[in-house]
N, CA, C and O atoms as a Maestro MAE file, in Angstrom:
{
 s_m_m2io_version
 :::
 2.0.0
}

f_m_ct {
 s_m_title
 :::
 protein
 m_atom[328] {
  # First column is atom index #
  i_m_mmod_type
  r_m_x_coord
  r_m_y_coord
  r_m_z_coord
  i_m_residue_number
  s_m_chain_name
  s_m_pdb_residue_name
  s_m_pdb_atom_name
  i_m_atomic_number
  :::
  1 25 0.840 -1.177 0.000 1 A "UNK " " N  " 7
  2 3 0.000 0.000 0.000 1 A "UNK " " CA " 6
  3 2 0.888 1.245 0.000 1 A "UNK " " C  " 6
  4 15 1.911 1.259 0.685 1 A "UNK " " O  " 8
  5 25 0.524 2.292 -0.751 2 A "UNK " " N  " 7
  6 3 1.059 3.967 -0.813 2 A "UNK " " CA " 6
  7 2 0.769 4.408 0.874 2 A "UNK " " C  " 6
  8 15 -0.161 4.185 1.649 2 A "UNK " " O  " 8
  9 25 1.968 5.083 0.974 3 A "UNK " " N  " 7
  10 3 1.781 5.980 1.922 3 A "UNK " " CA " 6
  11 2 1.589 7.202 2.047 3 A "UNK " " C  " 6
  12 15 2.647 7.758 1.753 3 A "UNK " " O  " 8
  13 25 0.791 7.969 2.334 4 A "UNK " " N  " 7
  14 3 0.876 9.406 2.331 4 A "UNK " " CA " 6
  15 2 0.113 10.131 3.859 4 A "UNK " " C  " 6
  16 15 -0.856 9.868 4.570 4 A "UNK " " O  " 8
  17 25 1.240 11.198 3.820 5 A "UNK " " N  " 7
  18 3 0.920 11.848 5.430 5 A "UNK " " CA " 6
  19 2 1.436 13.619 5.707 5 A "UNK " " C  " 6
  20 15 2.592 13.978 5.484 5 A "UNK " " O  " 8
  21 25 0.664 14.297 6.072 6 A "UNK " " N  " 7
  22 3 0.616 15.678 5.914 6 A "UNK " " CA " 6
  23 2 0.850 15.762 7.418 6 A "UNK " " C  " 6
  24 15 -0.109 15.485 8.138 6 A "UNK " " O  " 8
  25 25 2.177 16.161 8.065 7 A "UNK " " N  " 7
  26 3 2.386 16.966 9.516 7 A "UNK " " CA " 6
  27 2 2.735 18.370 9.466 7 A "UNK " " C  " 6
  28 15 3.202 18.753 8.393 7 A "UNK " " O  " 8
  29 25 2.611 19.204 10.376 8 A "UNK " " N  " 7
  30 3 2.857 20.482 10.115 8 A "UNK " " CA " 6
  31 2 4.103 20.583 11.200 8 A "UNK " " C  " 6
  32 15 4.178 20.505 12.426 8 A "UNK " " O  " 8
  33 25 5.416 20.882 9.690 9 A "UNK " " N  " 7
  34 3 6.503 20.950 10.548 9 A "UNK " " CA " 6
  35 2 7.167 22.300 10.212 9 A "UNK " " C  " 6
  36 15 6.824 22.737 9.114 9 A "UNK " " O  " 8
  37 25 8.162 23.170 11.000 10 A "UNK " " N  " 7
  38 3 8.465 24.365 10.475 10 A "UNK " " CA " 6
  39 2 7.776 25.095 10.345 10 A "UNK " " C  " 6
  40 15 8.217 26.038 9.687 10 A "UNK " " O  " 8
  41 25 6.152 25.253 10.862 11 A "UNK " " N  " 7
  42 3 5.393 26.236 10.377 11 A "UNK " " CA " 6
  43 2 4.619 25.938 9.734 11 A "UNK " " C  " 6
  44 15 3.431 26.246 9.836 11 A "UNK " " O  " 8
  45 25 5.297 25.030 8.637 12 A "UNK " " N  " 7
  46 3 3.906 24.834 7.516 12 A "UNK " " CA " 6
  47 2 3.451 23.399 7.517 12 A "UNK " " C  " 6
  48 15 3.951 22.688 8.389 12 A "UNK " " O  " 8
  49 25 2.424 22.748 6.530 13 A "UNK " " N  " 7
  50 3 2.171 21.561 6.573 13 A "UNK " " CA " 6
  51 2 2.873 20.728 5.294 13 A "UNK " " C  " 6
  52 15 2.608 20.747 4.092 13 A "UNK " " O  " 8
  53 25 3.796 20.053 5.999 14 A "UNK " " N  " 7
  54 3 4.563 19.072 5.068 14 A "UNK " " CA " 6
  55 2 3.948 17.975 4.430 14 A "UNK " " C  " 6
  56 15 3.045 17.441 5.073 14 A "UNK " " O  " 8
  57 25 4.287 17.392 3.040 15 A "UNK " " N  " 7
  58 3 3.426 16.418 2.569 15 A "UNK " " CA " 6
  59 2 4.020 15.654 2.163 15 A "UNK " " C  " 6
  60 15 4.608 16.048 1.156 15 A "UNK " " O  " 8
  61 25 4.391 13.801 2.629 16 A "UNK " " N  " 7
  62 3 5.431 13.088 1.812 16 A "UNK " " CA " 6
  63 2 4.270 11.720 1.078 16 A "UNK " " C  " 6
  64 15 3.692 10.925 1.820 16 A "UNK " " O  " 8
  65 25 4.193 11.707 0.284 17 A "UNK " " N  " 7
  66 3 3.788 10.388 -0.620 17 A "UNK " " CA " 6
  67 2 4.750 9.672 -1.061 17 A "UNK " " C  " 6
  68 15 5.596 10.092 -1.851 17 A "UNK " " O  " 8
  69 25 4.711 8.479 -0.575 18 A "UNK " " N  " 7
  70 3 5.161 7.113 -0.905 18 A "UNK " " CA " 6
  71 2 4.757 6.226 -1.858 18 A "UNK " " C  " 6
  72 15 3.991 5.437 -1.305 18 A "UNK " " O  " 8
  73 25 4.878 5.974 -2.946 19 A "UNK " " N  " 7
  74 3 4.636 5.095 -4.279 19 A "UNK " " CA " 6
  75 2 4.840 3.712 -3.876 19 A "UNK " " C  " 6
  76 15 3.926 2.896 -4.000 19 A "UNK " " O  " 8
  77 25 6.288 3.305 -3.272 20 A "UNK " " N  " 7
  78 3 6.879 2.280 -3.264 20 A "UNK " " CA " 6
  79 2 5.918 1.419 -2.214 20 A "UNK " " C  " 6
  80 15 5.433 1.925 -1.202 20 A "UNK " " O  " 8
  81 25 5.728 0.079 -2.604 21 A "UNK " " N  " 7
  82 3 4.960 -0.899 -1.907 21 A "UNK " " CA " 6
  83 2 5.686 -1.093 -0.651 21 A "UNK " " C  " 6
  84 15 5.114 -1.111 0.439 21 A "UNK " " O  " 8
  85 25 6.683 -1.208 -0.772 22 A "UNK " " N  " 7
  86 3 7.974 -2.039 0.161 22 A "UNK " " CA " 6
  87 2 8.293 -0.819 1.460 22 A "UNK " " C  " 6
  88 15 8.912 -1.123 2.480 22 A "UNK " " O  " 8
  89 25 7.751 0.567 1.198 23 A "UNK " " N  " 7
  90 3 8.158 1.670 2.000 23 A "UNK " " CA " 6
  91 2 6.663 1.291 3.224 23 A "UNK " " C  " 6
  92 15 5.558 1.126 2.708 23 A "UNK " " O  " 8
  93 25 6.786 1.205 4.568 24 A "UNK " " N  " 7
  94 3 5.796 1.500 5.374 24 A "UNK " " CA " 6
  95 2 5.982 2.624 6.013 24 A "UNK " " C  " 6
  96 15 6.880 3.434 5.786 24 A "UNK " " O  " 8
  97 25 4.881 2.726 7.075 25 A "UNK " " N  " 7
  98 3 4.992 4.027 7.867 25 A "UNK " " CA " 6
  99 2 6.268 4.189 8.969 25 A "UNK " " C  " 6
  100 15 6.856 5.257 9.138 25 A "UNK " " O  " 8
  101 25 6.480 3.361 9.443 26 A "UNK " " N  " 7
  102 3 7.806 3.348 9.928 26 A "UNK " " CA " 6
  103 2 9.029 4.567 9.558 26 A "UNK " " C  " 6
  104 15 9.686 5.296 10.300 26 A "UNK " " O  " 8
  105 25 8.984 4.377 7.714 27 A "UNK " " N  " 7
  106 3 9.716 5.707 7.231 27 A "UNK " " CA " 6
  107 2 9.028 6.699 7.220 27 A "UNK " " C  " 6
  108 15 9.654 7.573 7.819 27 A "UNK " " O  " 8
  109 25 8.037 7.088 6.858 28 A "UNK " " N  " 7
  110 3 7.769 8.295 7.140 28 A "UNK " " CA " 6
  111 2 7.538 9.027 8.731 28 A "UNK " " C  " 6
  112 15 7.560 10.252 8.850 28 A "UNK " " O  " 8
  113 25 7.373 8.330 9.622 29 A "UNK " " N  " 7
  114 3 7.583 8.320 11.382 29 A "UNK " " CA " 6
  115 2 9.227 9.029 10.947 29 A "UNK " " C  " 6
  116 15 9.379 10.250 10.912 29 A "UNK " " O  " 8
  117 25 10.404 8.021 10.629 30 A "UNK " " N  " 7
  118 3 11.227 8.805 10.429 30 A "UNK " " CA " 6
  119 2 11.423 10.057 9.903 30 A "UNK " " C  " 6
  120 15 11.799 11.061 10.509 30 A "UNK " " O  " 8
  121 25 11.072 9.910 8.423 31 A "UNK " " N  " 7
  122 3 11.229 11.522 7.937 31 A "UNK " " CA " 6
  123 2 10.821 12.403 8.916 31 A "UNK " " C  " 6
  124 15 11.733 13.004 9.486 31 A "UNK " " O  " 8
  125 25 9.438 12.690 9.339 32 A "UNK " " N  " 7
  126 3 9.156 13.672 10.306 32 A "UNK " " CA " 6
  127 2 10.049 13.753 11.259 32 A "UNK " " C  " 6
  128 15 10.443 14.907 11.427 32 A "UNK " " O  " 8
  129 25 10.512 12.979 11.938 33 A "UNK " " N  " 7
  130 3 11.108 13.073 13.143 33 A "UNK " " CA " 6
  131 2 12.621 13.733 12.496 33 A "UNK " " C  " 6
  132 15 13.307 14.564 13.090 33 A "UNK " " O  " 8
  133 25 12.850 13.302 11.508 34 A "UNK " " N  " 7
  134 3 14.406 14.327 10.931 34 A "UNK " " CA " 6
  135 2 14.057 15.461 10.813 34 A "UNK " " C  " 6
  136 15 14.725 16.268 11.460 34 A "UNK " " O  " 8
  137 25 12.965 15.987 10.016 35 A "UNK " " N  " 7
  138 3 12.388 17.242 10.010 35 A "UNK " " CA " 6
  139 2 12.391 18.164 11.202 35 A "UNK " " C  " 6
  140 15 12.888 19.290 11.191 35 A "UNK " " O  " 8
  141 25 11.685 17.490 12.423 36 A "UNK " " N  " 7
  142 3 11.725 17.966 13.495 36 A "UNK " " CA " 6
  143 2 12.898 18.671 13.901 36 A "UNK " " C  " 6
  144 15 13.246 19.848 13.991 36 A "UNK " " O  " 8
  145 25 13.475 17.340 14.155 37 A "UNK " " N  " 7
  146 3 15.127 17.848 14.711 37 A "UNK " " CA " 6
  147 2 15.747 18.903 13.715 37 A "UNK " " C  " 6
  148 15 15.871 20.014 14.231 37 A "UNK " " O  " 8
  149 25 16.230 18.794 12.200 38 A "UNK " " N  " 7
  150 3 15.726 20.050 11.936 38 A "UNK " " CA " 6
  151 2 15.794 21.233 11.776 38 A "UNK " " C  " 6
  152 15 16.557 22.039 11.243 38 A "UNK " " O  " 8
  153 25 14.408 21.231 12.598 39 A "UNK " " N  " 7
  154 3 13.813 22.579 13.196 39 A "UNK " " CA " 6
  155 2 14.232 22.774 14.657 39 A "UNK " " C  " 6
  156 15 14.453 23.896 15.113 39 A "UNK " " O  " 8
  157 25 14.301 22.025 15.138 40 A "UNK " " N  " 7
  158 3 14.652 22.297 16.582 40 A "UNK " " CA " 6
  159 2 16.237 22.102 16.472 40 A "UNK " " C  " 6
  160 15 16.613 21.736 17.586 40 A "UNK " " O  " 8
  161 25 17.134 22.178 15.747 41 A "UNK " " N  " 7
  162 3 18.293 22.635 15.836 41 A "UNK " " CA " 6
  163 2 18.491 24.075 15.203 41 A "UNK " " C  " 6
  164 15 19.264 24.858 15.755 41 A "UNK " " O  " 8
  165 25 17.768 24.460 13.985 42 A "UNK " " N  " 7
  166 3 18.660 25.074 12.886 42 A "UNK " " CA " 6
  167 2 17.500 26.395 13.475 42 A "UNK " " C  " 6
  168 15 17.989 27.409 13.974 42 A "UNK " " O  " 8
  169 25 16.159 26.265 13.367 43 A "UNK " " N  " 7
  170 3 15.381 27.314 13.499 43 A "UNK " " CA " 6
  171 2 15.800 28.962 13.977 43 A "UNK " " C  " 6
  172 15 16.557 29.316 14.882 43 A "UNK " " O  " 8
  173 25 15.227 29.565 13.278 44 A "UNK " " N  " 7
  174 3 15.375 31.415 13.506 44 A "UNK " " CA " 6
  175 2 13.848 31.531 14.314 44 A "UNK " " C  " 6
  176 15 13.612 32.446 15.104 44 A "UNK " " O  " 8
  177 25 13.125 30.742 14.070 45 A "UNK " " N  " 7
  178 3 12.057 31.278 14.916 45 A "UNK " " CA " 6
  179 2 11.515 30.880 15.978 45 A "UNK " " C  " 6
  180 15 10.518 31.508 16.334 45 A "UNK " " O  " 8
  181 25 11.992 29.685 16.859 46 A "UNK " " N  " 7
  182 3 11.953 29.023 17.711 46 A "UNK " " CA " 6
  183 2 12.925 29.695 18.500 46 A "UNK " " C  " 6
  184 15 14.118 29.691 18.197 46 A "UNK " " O  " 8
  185 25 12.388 30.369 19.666 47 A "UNK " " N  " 7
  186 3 13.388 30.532 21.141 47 A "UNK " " CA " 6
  187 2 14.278 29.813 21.399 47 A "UNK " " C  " 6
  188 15 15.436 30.142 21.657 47 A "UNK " " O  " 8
  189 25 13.651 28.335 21.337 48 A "UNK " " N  " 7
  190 3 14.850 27.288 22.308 48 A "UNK " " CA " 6
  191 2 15.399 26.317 20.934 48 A "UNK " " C  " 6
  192 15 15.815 25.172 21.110 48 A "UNK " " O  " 8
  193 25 15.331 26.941 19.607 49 A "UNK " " N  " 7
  194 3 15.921 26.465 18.938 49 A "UNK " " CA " 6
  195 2 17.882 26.106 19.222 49 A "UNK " " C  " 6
  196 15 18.265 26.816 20.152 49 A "UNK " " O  " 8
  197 25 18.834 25.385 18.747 50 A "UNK " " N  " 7
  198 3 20.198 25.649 18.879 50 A "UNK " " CA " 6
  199 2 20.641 26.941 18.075 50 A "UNK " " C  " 6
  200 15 21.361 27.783 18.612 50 A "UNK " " O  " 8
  201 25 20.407 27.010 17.399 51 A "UNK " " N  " 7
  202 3 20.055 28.223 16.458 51 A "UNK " " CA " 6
  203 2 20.062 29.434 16.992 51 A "UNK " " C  " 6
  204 15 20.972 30.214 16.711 51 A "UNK " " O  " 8
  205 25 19.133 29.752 17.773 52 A "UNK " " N  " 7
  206 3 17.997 30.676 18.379 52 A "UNK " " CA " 6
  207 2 18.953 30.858 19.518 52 A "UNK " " C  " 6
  208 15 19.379 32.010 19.591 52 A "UNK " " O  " 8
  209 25 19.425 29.993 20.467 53 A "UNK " " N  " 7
  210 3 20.388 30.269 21.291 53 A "UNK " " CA " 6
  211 2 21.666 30.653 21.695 53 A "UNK " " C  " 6
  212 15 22.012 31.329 22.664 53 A "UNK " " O  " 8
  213 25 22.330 30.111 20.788 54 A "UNK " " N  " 7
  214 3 24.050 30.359 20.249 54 A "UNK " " CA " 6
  215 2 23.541 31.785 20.118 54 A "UNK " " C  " 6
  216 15 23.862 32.580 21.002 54 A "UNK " " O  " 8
  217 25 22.775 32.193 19.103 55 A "UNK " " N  " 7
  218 3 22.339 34.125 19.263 55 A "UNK " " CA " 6
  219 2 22.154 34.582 20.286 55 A "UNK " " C  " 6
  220 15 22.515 35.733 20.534 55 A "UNK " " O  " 8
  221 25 21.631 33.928 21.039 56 A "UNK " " N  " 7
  222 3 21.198 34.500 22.475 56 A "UNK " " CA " 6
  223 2 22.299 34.708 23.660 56 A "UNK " " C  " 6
  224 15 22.388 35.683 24.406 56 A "UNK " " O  " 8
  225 25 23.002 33.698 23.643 57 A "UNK " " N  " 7
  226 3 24.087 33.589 24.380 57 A "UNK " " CA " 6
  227 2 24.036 32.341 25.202 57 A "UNK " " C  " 6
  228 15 24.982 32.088 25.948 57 A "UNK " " O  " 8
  229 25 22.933 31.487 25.118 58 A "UNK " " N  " 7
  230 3 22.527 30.450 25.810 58 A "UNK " " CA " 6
  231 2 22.812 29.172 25.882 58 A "UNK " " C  " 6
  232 15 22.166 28.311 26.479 58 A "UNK " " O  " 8
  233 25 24.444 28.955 24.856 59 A "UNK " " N  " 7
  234 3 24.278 28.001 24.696 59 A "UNK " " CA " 6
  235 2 25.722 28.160 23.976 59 A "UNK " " C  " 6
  236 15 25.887 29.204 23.345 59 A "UNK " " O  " 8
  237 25 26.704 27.292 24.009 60 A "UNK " " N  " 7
  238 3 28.004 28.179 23.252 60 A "UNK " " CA " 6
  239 2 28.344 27.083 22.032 60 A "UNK " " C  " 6
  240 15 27.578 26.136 21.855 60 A "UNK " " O  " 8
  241 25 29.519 27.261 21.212 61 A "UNK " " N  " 7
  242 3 29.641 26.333 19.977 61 A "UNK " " CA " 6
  243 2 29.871 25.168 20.517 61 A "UNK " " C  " 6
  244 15 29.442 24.218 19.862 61 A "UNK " " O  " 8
  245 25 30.573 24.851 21.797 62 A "UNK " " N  " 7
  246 3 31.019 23.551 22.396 62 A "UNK " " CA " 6
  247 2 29.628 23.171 22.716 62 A "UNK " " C  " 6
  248 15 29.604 22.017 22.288 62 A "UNK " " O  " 8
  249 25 28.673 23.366 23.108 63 A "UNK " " N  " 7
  250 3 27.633 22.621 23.630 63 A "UNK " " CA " 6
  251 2 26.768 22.261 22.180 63 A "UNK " " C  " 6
  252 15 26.237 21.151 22.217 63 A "UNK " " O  " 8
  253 25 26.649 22.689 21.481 64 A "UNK " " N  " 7
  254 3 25.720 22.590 20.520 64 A "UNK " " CA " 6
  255 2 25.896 20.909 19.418 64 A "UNK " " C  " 6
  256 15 26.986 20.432 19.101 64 A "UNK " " O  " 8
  257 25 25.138 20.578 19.204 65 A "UNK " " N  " 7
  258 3 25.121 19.717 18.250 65 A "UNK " " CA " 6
  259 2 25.745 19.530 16.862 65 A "UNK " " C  " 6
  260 15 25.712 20.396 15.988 65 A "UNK " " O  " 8
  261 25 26.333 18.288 16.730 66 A "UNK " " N  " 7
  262 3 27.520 18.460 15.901 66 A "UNK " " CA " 6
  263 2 26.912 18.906 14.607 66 A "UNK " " C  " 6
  264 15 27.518 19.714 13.903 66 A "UNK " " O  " 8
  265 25 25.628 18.374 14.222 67 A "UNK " " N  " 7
  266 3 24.951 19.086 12.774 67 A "UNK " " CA " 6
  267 2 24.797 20.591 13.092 67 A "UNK " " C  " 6
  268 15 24.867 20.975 11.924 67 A "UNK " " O  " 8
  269 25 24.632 21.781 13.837 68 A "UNK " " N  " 7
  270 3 25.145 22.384 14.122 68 A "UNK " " CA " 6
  271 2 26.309 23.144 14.111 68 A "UNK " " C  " 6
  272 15 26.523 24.166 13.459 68 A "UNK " " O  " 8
  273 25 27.320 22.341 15.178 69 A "UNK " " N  " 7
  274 3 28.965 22.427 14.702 69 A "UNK " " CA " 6
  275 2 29.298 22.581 12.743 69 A "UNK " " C  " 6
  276 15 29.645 23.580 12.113 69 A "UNK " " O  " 8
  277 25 29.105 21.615 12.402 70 A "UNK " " N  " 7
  278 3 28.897 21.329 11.107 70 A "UNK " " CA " 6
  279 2 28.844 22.680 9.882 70 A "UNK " " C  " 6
  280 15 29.576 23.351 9.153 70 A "UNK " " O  " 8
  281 25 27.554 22.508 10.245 71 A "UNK " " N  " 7
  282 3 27.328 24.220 9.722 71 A "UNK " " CA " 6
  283 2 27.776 25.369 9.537 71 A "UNK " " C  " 6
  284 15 27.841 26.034 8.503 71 A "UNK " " O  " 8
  285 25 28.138 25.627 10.741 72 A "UNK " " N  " 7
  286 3 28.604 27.102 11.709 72 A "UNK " " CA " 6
  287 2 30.148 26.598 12.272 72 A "UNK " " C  " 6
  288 15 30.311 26.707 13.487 72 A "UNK " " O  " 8
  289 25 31.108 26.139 11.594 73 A "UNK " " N  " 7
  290 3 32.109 25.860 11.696 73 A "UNK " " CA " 6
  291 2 32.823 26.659 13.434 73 A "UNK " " C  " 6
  292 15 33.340 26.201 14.453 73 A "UNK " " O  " 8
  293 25 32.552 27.630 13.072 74 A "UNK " " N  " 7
  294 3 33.290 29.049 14.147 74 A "UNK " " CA " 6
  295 2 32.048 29.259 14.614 74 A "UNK " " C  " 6
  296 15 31.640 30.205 13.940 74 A "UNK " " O  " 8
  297 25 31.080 28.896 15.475 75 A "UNK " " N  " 7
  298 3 29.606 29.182 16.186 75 A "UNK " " CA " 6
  299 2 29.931 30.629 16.841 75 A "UNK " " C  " 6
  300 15 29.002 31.436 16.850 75 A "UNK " " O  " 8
  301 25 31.275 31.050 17.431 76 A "UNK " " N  " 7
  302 3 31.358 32.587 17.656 76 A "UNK " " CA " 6
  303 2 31.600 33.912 16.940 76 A "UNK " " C  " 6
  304 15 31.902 35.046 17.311 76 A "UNK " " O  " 8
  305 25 31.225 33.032 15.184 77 A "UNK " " N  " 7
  306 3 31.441 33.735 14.535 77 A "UNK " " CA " 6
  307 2 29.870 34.645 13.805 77 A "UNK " " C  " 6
  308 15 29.050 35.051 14.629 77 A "UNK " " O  " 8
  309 25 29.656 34.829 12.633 78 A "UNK " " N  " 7
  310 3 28.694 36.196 12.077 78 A "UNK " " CA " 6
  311 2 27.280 35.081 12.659 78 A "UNK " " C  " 6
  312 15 27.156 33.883 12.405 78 A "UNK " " O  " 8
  313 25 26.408 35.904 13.435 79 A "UNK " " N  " 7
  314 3 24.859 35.683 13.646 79 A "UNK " " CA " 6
  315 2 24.273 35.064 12.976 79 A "UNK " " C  " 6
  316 15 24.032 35.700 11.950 79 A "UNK " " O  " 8
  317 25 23.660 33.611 12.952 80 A "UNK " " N  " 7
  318 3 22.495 33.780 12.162 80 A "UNK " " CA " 6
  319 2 21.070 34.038 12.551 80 A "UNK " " C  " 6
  320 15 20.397 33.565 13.468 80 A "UNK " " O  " 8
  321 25 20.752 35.014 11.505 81 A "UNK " " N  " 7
  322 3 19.588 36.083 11.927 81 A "UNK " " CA " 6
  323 2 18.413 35.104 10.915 81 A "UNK " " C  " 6
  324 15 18.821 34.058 10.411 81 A "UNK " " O  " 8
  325 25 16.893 35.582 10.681 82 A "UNK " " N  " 7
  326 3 15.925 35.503 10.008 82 A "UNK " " CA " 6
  327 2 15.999 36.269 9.128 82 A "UNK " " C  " 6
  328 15 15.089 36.351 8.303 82 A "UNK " " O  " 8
  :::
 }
 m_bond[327] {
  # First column is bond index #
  i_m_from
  i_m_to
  i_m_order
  :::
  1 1 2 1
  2 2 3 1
  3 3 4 2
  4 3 5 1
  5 5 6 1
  6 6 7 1
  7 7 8 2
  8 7 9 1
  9 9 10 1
  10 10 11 1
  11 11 12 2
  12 11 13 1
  13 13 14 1
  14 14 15 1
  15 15 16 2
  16 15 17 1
  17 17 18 1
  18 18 19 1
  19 19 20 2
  20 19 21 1
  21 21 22 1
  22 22 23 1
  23 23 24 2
  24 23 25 1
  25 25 26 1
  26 26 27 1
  27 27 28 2
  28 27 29 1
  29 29 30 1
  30 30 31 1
  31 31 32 2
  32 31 33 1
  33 33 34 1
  34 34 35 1
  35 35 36 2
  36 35 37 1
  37 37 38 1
  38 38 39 1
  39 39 40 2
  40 39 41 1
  41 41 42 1
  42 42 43 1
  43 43 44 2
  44 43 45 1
  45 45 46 1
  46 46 47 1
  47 47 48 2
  48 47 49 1
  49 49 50 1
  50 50 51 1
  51 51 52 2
  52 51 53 1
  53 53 54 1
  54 54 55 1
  55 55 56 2
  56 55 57 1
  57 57 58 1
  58 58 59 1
  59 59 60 2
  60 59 61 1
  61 61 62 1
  62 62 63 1
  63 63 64 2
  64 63 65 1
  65 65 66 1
  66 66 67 1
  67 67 68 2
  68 67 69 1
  69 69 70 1
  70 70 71 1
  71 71 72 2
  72 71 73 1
  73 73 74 1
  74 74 75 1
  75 75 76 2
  76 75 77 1
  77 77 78 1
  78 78 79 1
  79 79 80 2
  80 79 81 1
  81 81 82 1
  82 82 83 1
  83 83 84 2
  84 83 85 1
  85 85 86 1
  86 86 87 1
  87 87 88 2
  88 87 89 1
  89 89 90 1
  90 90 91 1
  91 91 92 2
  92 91 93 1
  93 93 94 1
  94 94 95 1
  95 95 96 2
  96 95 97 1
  97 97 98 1
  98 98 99 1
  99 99 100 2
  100 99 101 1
  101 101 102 1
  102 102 103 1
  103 103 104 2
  104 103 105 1
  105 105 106 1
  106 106 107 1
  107 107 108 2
  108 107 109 1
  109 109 110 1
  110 110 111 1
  111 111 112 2
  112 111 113 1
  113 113 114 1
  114 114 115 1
  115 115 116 2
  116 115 117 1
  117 117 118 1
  118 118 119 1
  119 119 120 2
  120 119 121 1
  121 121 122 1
  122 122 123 1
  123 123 124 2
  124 123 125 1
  125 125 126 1
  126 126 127 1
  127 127 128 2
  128 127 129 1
  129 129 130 1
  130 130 131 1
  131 131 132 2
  132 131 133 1
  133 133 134 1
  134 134 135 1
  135 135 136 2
  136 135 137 1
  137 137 138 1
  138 138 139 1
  139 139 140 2
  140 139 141 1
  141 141 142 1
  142 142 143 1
  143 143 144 2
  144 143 145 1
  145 145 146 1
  146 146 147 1
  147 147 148 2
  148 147 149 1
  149 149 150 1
  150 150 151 1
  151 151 152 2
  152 151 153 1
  153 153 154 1
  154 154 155 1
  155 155 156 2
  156 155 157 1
  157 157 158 1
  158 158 159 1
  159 159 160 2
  160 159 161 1
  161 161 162 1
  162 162 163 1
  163 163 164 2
  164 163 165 1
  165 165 166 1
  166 166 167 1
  167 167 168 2
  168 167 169 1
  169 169 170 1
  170 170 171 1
  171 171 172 2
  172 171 173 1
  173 173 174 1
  174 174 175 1
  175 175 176 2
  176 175 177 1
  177 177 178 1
  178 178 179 1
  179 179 180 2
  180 179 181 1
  181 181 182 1
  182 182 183 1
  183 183 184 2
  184 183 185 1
  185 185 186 1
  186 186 187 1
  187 187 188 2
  188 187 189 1
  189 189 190 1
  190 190 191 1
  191 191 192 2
  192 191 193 1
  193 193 194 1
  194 194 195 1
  195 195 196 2
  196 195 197 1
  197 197 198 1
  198 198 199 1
  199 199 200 2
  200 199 201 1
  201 201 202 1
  202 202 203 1
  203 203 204 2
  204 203 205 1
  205 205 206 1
  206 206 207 1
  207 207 208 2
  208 207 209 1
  209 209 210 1
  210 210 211 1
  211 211 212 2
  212 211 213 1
  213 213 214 1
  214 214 215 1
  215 215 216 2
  216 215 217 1
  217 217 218 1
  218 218 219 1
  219 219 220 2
  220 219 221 1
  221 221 222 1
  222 222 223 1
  223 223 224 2
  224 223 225 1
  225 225 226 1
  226 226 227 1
  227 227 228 2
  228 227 229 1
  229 229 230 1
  230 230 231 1
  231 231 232 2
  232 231 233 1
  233 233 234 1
  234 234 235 1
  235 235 236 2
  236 235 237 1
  237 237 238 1
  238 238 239 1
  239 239 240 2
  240 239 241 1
  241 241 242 1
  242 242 243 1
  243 243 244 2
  244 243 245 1
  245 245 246 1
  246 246 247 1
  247 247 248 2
  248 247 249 1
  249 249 250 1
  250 250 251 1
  251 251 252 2
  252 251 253 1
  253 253 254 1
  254 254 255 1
  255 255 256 2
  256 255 257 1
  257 257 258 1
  258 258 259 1
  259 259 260 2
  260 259 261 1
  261 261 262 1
  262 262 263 1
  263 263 264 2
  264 263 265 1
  265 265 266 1
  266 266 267 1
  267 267 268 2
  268 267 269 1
  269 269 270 1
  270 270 271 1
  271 271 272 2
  272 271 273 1
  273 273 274 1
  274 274 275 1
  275 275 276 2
  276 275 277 1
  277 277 278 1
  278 278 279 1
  279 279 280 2
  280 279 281 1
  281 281 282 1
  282 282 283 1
  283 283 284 2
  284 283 285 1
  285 285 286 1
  286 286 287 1
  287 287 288 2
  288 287 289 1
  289 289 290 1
  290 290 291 1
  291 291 292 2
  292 291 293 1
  293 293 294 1
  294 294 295 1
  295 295 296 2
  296 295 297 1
  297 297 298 1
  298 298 299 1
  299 299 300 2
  300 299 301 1
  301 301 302 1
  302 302 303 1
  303 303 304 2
  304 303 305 1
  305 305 306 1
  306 306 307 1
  307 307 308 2
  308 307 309 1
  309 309 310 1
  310 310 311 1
  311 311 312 2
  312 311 313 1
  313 313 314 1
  314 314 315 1
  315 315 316 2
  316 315 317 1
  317 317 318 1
  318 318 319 1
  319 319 320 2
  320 319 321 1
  321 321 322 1
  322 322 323 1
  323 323 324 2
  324 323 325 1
  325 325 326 1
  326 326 327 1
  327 327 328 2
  :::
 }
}
C-alpha cells in the first residue's frame, strides 16, 4: 500500500507520498522526526531552537550539536539572523 501523510513541521504543513509498496509508515515516522530535529536545531524562529540560542548567548559552539557544529564551523562567529 502507498503511503501518504501531511504533519505540520516548520510552520507549515509538510506532505510526503510514498509510491513504493515495500516503504511502510515506519519511514515516514522517520522523515518527520528528521524534520523535526531540523527545526529544533537550525530554526530562527523558535526561542529554544540551537540556532535561536548560540544568538542569544545560551548556549556556546562547544555545547551545541555536531549538525550544528557542522554548519557554523566558528559558532562565535557572524549571527544567524531571520
Amino acid at each position: 500500500m502507498a503511503e501518504h501523510r501531511v504533519e505540520h513541521v516548520m510552520g507549515i504543513p509538510v506532505g510526503i507520498d510514498v509510491r513504493d509498496e515495500a516503504v511502510g509508515p515506519a519511514a515516514l515516522d522517520r522523515a518527520f522526526a528528521w524534520l523535526r530535529s531540523v527545526d529544533a536545531a537550525f530554526s530562527t524562529y523558535r526561542a529554544d531552537s540551537e540556532v535561536s540560542r548560540l544568538n542569544a548567548g545560551t548556549l556556546t559552539g562547544a555545547q551545541a550539536s555536531p549538525a550544528v557544529r557542522r554548519a557554523s564551523p566558528d559558532c562565535s562567529g557572524p549571527r544567524l539572523t531571520r
